[in-house]
RODO-2510 file (C-alpha; in nm, 4 decimals, decimal comma):
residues 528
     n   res          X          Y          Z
     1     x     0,0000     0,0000     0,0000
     2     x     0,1286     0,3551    -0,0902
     3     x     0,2002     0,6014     0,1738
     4     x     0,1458     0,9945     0,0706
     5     x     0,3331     1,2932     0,1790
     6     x    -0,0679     1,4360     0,2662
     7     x    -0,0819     1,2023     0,5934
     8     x     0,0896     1,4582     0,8027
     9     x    -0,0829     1,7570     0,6515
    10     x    -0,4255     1,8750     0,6113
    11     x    -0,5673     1,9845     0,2813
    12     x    -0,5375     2,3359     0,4482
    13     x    -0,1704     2,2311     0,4917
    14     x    -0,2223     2,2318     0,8824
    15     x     0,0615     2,0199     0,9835
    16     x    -0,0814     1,6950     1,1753
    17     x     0,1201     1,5498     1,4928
    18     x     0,0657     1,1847     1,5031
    19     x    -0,0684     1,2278     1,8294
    20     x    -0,2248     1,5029     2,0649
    21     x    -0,1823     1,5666     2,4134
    22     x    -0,3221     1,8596     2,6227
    23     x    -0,0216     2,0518     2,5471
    24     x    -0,1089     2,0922     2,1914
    25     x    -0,4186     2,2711     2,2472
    26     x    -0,3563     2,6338     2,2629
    27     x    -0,3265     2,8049     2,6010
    28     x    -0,6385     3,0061     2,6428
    29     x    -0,8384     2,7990     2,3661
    30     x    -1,1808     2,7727     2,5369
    31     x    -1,4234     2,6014     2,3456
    32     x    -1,7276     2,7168     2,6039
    33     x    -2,0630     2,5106     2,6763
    34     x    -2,2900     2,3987     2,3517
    35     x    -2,5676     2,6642     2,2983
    36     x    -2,3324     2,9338     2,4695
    37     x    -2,0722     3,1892     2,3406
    38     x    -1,8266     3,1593     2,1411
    39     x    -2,0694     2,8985     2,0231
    40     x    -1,7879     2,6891     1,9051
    41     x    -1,9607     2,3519     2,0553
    42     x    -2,2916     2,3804     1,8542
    43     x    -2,5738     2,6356     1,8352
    44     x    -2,8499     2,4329     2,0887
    45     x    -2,7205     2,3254     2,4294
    46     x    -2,8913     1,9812     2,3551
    47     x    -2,7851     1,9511     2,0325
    48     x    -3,0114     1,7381     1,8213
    49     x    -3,1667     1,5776     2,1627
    50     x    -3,4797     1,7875     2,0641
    51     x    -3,4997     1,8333     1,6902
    52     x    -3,2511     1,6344     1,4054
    53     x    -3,0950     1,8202     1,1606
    54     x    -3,3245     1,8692     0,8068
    55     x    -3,2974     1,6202     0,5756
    56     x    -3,3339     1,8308     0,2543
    57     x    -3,2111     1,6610    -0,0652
    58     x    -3,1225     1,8985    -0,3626
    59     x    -3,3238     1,8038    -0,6298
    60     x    -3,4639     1,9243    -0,9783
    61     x    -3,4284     1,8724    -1,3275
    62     x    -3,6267     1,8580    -1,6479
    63     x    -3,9643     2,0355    -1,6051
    64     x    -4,1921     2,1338    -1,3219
    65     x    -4,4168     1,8578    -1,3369
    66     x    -4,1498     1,5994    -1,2946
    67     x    -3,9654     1,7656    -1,0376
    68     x    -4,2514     1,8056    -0,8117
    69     x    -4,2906     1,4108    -0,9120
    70     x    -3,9430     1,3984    -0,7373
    71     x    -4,0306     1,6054    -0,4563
    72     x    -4,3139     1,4024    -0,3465
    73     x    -4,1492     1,1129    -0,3708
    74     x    -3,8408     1,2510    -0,1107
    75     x    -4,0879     1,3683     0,1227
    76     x    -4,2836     0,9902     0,1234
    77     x    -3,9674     0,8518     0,1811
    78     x    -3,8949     1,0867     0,4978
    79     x    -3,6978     1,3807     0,3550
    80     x    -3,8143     1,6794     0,5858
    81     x    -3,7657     1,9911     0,3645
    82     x    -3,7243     2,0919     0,0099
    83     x    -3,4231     2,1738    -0,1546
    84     x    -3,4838     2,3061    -0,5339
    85     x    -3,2526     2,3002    -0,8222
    86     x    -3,2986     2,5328    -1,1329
    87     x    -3,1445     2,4635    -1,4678
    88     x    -2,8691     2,7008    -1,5998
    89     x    -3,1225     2,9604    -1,7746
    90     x    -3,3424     2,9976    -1,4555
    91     x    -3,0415     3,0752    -1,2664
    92     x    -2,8835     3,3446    -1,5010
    93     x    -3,2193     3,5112    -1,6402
    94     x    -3,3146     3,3790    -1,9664
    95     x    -3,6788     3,2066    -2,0439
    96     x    -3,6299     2,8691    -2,1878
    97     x    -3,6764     3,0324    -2,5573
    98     x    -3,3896     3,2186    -2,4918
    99     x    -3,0955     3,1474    -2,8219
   100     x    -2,8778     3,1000    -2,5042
   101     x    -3,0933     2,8804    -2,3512
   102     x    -3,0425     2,6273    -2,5991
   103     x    -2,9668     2,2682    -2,5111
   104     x    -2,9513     2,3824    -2,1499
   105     x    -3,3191     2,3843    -2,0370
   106     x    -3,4198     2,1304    -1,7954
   107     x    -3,0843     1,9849    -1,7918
   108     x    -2,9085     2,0446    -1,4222
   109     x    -3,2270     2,1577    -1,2643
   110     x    -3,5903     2,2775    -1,3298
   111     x    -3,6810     2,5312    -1,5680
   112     x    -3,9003     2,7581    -1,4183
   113     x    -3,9813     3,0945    -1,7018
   114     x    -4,3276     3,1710    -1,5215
   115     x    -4,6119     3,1511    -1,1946
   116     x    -4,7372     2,8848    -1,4002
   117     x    -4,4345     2,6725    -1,4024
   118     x    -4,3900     2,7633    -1,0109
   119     x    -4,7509     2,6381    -0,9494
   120     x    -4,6683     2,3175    -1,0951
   121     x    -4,3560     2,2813    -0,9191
   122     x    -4,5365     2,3197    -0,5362
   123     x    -4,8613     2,1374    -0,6561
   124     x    -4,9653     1,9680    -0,3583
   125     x    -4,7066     2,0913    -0,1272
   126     x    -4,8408     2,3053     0,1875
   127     x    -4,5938     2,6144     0,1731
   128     x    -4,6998     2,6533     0,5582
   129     x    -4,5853     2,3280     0,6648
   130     x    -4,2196     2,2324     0,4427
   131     x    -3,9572     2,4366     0,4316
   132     x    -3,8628     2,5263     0,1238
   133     x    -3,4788     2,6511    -0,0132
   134     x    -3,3887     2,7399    -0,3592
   135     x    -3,0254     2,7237    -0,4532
   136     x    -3,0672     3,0344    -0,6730
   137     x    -2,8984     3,3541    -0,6725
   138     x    -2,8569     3,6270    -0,9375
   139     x    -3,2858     3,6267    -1,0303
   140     x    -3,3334     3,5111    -0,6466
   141     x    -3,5915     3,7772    -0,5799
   142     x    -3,7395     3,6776    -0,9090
   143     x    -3,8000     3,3147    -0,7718
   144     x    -3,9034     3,4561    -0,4264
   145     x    -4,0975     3,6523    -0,6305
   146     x    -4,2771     3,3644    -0,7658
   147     x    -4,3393     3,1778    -0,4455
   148     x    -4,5014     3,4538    -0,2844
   149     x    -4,7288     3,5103    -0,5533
   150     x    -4,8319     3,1242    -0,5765
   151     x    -4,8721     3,1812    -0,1694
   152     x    -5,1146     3,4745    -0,2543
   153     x    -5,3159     3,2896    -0,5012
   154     x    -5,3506     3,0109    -0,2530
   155     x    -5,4286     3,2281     0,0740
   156     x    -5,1397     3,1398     0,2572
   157     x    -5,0229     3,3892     0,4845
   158     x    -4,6602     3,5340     0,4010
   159     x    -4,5814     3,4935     0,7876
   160     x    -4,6338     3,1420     0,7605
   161     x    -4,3746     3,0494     0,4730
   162     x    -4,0490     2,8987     0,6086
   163     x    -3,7315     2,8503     0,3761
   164     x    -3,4112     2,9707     0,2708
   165     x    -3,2994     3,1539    -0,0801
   166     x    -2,9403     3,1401    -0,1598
   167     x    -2,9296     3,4629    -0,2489
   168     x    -2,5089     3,5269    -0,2104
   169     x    -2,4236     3,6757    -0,5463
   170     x    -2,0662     3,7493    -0,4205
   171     x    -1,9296     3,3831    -0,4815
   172     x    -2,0851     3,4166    -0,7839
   173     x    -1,8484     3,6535    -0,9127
   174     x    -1,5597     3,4944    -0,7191
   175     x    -1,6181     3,0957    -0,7914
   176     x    -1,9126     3,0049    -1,0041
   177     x    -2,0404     3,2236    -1,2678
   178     x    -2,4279     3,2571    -1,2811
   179     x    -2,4691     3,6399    -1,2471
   180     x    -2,6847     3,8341    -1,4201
   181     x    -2,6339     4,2508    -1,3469
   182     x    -2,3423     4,3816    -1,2547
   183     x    -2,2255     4,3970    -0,8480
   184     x    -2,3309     4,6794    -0,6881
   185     x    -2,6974     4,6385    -0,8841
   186     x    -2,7127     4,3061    -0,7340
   187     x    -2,6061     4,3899    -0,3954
   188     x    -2,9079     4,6285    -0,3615
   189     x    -3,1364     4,3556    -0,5079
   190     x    -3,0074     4,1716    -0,1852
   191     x    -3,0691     4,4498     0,0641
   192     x    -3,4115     4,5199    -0,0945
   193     x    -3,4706     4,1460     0,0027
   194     x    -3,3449     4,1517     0,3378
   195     x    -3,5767     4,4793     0,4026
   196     x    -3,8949     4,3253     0,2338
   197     x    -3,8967     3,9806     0,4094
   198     x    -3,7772     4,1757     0,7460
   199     x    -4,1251     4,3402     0,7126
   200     x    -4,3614     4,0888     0,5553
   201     x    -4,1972     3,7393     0,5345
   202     x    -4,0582     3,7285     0,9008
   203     x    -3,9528     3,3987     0,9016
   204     x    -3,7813     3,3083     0,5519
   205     x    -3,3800     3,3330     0,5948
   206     x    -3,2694     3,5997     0,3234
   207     x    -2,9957     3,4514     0,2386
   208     x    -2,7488     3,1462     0,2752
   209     x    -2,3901     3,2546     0,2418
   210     x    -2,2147     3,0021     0,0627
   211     x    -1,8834     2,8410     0,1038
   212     x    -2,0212     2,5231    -0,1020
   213     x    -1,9095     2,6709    -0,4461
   214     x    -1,6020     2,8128    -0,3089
   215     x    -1,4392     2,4612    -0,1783
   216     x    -1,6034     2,3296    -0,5136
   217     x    -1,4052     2,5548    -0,7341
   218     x    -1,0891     2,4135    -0,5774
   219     x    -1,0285     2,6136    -0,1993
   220     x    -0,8983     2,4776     0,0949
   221     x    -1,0820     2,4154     0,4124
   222     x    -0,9598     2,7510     0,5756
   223     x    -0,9851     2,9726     0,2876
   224     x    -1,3883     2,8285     0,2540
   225     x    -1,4174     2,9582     0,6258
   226     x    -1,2682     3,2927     0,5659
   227     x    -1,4135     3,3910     0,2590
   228     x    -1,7439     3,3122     0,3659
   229     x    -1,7189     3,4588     0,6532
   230     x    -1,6069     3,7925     0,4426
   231     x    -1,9171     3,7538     0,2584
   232     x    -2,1243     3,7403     0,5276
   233     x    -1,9812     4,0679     0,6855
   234     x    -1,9755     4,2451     0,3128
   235     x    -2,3482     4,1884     0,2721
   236     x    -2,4078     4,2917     0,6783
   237     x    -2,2230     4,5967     0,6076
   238     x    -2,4350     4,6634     0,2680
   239     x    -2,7667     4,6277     0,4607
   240     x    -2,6131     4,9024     0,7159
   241     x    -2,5640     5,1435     0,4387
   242     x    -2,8966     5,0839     0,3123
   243     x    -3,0487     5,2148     0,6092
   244     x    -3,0997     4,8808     0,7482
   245     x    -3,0515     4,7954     1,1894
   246     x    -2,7701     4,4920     1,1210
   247     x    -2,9491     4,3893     1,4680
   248     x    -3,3007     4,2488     1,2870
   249     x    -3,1806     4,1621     1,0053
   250     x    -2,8389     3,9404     1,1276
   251     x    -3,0771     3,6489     1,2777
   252     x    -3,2098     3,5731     0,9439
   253     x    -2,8236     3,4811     0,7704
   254     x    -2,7350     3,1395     0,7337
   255     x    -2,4429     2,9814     0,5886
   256     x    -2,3699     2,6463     0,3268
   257     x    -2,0739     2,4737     0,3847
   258     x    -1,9419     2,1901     0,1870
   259     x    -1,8077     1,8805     0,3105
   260     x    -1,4949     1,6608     0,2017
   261     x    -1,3452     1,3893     0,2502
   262     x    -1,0497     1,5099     0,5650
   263     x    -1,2960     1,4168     0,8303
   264     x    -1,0944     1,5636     1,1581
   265     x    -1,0971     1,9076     0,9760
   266     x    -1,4103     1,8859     0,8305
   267     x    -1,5449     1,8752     1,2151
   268     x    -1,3242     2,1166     1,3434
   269     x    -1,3952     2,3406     1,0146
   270     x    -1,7755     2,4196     1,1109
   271     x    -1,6980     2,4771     1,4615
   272     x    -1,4171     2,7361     1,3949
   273     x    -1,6980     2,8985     1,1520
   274     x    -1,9106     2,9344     1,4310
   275     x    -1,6488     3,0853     1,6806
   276     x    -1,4938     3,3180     1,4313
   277     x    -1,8727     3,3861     1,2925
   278     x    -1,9924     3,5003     1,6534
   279     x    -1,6318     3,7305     1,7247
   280     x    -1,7069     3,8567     1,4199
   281     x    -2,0703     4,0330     1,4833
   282     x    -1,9711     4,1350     1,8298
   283     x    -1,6976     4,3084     1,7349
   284     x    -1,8036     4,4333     1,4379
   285     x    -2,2114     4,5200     1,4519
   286     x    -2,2239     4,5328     1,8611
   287     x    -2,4699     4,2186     1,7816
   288     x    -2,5628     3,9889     2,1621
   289     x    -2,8045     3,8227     2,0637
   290     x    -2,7942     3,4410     2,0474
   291     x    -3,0420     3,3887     1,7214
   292     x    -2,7851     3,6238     1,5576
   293     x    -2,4146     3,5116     1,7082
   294     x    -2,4838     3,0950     1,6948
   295     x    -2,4012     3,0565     1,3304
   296     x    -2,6301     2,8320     1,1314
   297     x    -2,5695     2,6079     0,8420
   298     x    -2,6709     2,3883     0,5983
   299     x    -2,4153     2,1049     0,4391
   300     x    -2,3925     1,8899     0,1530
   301     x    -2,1548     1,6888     0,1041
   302     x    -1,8969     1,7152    -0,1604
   303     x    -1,9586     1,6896    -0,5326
   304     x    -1,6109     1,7164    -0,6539
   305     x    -1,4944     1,4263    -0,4377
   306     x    -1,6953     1,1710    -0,6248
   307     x    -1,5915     0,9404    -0,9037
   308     x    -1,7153     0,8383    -1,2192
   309     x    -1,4695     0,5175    -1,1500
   310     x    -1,6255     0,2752    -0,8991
   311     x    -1,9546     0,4811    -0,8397
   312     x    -2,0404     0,2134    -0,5524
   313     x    -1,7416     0,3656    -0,3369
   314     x    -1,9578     0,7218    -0,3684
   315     x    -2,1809     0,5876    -0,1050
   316     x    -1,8487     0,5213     0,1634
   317     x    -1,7188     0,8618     0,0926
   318     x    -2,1089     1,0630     0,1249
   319     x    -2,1403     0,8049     0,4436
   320     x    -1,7898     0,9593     0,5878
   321     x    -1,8593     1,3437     0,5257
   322     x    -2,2359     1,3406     0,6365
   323     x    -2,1333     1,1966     0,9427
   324     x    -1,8829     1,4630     0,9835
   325     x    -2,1240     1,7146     0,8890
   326     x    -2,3105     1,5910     1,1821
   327     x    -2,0384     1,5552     1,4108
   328     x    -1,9653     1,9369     1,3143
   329     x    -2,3651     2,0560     1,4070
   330     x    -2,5139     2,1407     1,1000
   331     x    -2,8574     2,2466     1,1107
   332     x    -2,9684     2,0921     0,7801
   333     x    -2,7948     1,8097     0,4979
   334     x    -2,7912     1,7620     0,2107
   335     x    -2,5742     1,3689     0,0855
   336     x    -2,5131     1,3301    -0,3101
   337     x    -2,6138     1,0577    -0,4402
   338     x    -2,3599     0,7538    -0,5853
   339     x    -2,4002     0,8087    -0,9150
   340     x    -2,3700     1,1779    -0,9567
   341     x    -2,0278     1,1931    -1,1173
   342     x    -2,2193     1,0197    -1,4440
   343     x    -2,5785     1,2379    -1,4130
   344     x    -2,8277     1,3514    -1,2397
   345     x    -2,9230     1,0870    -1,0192
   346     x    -3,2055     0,8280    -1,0252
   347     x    -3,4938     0,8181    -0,7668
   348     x    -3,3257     0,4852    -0,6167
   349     x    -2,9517     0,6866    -0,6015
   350     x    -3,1492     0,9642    -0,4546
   351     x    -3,2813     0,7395    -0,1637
   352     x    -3,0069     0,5225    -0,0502
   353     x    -2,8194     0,8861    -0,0182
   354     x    -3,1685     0,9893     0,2098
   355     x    -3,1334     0,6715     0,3867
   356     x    -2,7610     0,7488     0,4701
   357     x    -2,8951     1,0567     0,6834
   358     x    -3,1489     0,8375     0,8237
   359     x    -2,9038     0,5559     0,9538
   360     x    -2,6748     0,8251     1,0710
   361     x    -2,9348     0,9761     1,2476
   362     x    -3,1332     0,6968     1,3925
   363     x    -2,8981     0,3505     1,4453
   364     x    -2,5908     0,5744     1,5191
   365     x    -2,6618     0,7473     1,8235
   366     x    -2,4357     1,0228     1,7497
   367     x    -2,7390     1,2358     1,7831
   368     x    -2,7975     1,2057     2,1496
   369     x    -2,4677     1,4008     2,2523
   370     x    -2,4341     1,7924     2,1462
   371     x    -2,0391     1,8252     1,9873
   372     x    -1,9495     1,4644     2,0763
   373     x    -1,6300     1,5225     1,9746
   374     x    -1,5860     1,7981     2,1688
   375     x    -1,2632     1,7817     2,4391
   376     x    -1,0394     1,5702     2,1812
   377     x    -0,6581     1,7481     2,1972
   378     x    -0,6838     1,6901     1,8098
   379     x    -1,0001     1,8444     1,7391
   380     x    -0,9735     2,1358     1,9430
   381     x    -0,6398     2,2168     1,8428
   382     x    -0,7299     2,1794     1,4600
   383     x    -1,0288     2,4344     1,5627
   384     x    -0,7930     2,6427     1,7228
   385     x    -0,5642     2,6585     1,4193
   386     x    -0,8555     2,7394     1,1554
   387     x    -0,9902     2,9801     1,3585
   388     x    -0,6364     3,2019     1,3610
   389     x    -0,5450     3,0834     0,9827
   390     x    -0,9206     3,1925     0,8503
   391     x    -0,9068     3,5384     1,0738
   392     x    -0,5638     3,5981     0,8724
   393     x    -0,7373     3,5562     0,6107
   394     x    -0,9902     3,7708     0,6821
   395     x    -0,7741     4,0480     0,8000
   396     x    -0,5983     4,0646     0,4493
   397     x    -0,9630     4,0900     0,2936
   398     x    -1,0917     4,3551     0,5313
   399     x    -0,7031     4,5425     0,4285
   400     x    -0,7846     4,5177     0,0495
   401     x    -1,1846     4,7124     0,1897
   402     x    -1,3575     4,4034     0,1948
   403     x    -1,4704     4,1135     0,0331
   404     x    -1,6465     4,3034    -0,2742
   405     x    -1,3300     4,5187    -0,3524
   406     x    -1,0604     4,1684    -0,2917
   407     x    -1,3396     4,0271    -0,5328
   408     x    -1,3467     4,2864    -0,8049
   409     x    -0,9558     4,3049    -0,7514
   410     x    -0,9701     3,9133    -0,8496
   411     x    -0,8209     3,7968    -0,4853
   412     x    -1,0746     3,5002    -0,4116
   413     x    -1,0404     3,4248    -0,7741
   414     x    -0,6564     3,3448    -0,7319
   415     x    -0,6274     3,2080    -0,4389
   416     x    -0,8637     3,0034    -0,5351
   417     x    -0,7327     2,8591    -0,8698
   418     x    -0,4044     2,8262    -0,7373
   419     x    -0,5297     2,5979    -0,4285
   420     x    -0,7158     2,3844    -0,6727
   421     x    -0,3709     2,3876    -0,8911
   422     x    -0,2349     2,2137    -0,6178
   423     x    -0,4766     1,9627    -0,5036
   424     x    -0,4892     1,8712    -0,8814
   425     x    -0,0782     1,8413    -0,8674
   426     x    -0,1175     1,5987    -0,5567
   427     x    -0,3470     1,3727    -0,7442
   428     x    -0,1900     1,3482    -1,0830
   429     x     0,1867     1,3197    -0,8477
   430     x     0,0088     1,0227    -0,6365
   431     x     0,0984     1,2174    -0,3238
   432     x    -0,3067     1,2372    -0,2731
   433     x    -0,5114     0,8922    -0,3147
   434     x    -0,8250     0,9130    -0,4726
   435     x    -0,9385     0,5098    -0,4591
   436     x    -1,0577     0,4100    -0,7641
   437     x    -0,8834     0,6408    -1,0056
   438     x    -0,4815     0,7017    -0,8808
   439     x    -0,4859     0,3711    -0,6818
   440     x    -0,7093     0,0377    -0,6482
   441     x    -0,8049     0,0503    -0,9700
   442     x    -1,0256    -0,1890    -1,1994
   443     x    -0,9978    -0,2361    -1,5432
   444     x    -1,3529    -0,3176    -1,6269
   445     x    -1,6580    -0,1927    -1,4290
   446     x    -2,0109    -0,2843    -1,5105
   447     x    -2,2359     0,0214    -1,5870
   448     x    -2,5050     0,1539    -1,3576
   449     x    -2,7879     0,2617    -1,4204
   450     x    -2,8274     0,6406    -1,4935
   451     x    -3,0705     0,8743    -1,5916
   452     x    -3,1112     1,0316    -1,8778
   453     x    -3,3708     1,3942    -1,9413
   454     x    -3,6030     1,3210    -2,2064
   455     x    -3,4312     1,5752    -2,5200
   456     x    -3,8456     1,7040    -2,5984
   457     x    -3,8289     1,8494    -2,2967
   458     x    -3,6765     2,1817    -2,4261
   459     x    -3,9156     2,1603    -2,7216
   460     x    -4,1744     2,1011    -2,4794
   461     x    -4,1095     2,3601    -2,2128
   462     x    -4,0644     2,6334    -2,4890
   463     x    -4,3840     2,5649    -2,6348
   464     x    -4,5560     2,5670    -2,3109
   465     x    -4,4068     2,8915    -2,2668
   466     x    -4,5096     3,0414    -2,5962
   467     x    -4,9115     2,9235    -2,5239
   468     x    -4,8151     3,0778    -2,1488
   469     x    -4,7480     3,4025    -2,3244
   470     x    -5,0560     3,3796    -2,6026
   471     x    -5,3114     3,3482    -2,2795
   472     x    -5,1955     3,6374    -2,1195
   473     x    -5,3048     4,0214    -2,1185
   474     x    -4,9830     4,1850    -2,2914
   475     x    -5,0999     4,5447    -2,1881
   476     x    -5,1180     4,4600    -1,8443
   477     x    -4,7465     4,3067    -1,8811
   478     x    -4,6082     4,6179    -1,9997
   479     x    -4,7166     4,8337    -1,7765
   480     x    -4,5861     4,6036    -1,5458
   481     x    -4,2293     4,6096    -1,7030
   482     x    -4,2600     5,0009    -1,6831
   483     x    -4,3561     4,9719    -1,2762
   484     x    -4,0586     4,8063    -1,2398
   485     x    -3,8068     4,9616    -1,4607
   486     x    -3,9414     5,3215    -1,2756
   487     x    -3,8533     5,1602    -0,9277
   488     x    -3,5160     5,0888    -1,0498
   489     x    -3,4346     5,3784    -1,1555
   490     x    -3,6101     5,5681    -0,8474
   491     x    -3,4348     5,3567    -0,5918
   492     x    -3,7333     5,2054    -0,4341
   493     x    -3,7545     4,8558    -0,3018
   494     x    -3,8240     4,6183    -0,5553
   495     x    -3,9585     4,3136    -0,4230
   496     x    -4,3436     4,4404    -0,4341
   497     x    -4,3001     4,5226    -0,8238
   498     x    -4,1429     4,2276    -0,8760
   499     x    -4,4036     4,0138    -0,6931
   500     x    -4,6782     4,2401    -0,8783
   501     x    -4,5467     4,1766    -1,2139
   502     x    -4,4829     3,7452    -1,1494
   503     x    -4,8535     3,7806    -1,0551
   504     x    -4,9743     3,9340    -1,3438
   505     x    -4,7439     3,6657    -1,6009
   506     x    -4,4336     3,8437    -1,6472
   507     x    -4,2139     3,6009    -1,7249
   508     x    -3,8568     3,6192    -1,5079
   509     x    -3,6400     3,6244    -1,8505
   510     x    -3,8389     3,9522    -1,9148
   511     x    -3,8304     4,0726    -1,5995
   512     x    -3,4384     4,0241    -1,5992
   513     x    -3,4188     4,2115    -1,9826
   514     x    -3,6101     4,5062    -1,7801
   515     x    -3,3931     4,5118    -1,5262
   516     x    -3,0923     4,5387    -1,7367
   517     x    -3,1950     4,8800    -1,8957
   518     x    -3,1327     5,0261    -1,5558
   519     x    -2,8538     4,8018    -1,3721
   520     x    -2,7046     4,7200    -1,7268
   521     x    -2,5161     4,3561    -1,8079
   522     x    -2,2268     4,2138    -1,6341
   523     x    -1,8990     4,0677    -1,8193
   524     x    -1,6162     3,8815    -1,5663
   525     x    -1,3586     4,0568    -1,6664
   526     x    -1,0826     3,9956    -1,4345
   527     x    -0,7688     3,8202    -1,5427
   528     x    -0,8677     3,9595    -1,9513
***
């Protein structure tokens, strides 16, 4: 068996002693009491004695009807919250008759163009009972937009709805891609959120600040904690400047972390998020209060660790990282399915990855103790370590005027790509084992199963759309259009014109094109 340089190392590059004693634990290093400040143990003093984590599998693909298919299907098999996936046009702003839309619609989530589609996607589903998050970000008010209005329609209170919206444009521009208007345009389409559901959708989190896309694009454990973190205090500091009390709207952030496969730091990652999280609003917004300083999070575990080779040995590594995920305290999960490094996966993948929650949750008993691990020499020192590497970190950022100018000055960007560099260096060199493709490999593997999205469904979808758009009262829409363009331009909020205008069958690629004549287009143009 090979032996790799990585063994005494993190994939932070933390050095790792190959044992701990009390010693190594940093003098001072108090971890406090779970449910207390710094919050490092967990954000409930009884863990999940009283409630488990959610169980919210990401799901959605092809078209509305089918996903909700999927949906109900989770939630008979014991999922306890939804977790929606749009396709790439949803998420950057173009209908599914878009030229740019083409061959894209329906294919890595659900194409949703109007309230129709949206109606069809929560048929069935009481929005007052399941909690509902959308991973969606540059037209997220568009989407929140559409929601509300189905809510309407059905008389469901607003104050009832529960969910998350990603909402966290700012690792869009660092680590992903799927913007739509430029940064500053976007950053008050976030504030105007924050203010609107503050007011009349009191219980919806505004946003979930993600690390996910940042350790997917290739960071390191500590660099995923500190330029979330940055994020986070970039869009707290935005909703000051709009006028906004940082004290009622800070209990309504959440975070989503990834997980990988380095299961002591993995643990000790989330609770050095929540220490340095908690420091970070007392010392910054004079924030005290618990709902605000006890960091919450949502986890999935790690696409870019799986393999196409040996898709069975997906399930081992999804098994590893949920349980550290739980281990850590998240409030909700998220495991990938085995056979999502060949497509999206099948109802059956989909399952077994909801049952690994379930056994981890029920037949482990790792559940009845908040922070179990908690009081090891290695794990606290570990947390001790991220916690001063990511405030570094963060002090660098907050030198450069935060994370929006080390952004737009291409920072995240490069630290970024040259992290992933590396980890790709360590796996092509053998110094990193990835079983299945570097090591223990097989020659020939028998096929699984996959599935496959049916190629009329873009036919289908736009055609839908175009009968959607025949049905409708086309004065009405434009005068719509012009309600919101002349709220953009005036600077008022523009969640109740956008909820106005999904109500009366604007459709969101039209409602983005409107937009743009006031916030114009965005084009990444760092490292041109």
């Amino acid at each position: 068996m090979s032996t790799t340089k990585t063994d005494a190392a993190t994939t932070s590059g933390i050095p790792v002693r190959p044992s701990y004693a009390p010693g190594d634990v940093p003098s001072g290093w108090d971890p406090g009491s779970p449910g207390a400040f710094p919050y490092t143990r967990g954000a409930q003093p009884g863990g999940y004695r009283k409630k488990l984590w959610t169980m919210r599998q990401y799901a959605g693909f092809s078209t509305a009807k089918e996903s909700n298919a999927r949906y109900r299907y989770l939630l008979a098999q014991g999922q306890t919250g939804l977790s929606v996936a749009f396709d790439l046009p949803t998420q950057i702003g173009f209908d599914s008759d878009h030229a740019l839309a083409r061959g894209e619609v329906g294919r890595v989530g659900v194409a949703i163009d109007s309230i129709e589609d949206m109606e069809t996607l929560l048929d069935g589903i009481p929005l007052d009972e399941v909690s509902i998050s959308m991973t969606i970000n540059a037209t997220a008010s568009i989407l929140l937009g559409f929601l509300l209005a189905v809510a309407r329609r059905r008389g469901t209170p607003w104050t009832g709805l529960s969910g998350t919206i990603q909402n966290d444009i700012l690792k869009e521009y660092a680590a992903r891609g799927t913007y739509a208007f430029p940064p500053k345009p976007s950053m008050r389409l976030i504030t105007d959120i924050f203010s609107f559901c503050a007011g009349n959708v009191p219980r919806w989190n505004t946003i979930s600040i993600s690390g996910y896309h940042i350790r997917e694009a290739g960071s390191t454990a500590v660099q995923e904690v500190a330029f979330t973190l940055a994020d986070g205090v970039e869009y707290l500091s935005a909703a000051v400047k709009a006028g906004l009390d940082a004290k009622e709207i800070a209990p309504r952030l959440t975070f989503f972390f990834n997980v990988h496969n380095d299961f002591l730091e993995e643990v000790a990652k989330f609770r050095a998020a929540r220490t340095l999280w908690a420091r970070l609003l007392g010392e910054r917004f004079g924030i005290e209060d618990p709902r605000s300083l006890a960091l919450r999070f949502h986890a999935q575990t790690a696409g870019s660790t799986l393999t196409a080779q040996q898709p069975d040995v997906n399930v081992v590594r999804v098994a590893i990282q949920a349980l550290a995920a739980v281990l850590g305290g998240t409030q909700s999960l998220h495991t990938n399915s085995r056979d999502e490094a060949l497509a999206l996966p099948t109802a059956e993948a989909a399952r077994l990855a909801l049952r690994t929650q379930q056994v981890i949750a029920h037949e482990t008993g790792v559940a009845r103790v908040a922070d179990p691990l908690g009081g090891s020499w290695a794990i606290e020192a570990l947390t001790a370590e991220i916690v001063d590497r990511a405030s570094a970190l963060i002090a660098r950022i907050d030198e450069m005027g935060g994370a929006l100018a080390a952004i737009e000055a291409g920072y995240f960007q490069r630290e970024i790509q040259e992290a992933a560099y590396q980890a790709q260096r360590a796996i092509e060199s053998r110094e990193q084992v990835v079983v299945g493709v570097n090591e223990f490999t097989v020659e020939e593997e028998t096929p699984i199963p996959t599935m496959t999205i049916d190629p009329k469904v873009e036919p289908e979808q736009v055609a839908r759309l175009a009968a959607f758009r025949a049905r409708r009262d086309g004065g009405r829409v434009e005068r719509l259009r012009a309600d919101l363009v002349a709220a953009a331009k005036d600077g008022r909020n523009l969640m109740p014109p956008i909820v106005e205008a999904v109500d009366g069958n604007v459709t969101l690629g039209e409602i983005v094109e409107s937009l743009k004549t006031v916030f114009g287009d965005h084009r990444d143009t760092v490292g041109l």
